[in-house]
C-alpha positions as CSV (number, residue, x, y, z in Angstrom):
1,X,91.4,148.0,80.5
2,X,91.9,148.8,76.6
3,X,90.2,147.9,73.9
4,X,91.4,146.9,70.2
5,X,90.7,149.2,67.5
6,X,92.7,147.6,64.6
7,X,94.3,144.3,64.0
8,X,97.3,143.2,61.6
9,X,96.5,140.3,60.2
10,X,99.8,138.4,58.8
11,X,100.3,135.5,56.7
12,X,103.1,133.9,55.7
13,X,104.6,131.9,53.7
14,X,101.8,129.8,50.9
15,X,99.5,132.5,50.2
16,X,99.6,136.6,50.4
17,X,97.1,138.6,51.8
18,X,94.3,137.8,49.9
19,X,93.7,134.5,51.7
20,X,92.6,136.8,54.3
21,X,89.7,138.8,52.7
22,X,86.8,137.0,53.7
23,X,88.1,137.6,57.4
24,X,88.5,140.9,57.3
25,X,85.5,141.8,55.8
26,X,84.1,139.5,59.2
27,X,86.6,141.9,61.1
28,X,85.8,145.3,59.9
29,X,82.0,144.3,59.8
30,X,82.2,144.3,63.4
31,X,83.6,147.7,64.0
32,X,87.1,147.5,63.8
33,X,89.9,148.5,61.2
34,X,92.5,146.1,59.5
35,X,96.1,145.8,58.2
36,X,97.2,142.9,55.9
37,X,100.6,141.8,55.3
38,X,102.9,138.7,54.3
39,X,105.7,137.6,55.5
40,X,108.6,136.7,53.0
């Protein structure tokens, strides 16, 4: 079984990646890395 490491968190098309700050800070507090992105 694997485990995840590091997640890509996307968004797409009202807000950029910023709208996904106070999750990844959740995210990475609990051991594991992030990507964000938006989708155009």
């Amino acid at each position: 079984m694997s485990t995840i490491e590091h997640l890509i968190l996307v968004h797409g098309a009202w807000a950029d990646s910023t709208s996904r700050n106070k999750s990844r800070a959740l995210i990475e507090a609990a051991g594991l890395s992030t990507t964000t992105c938006r989708c155009r």
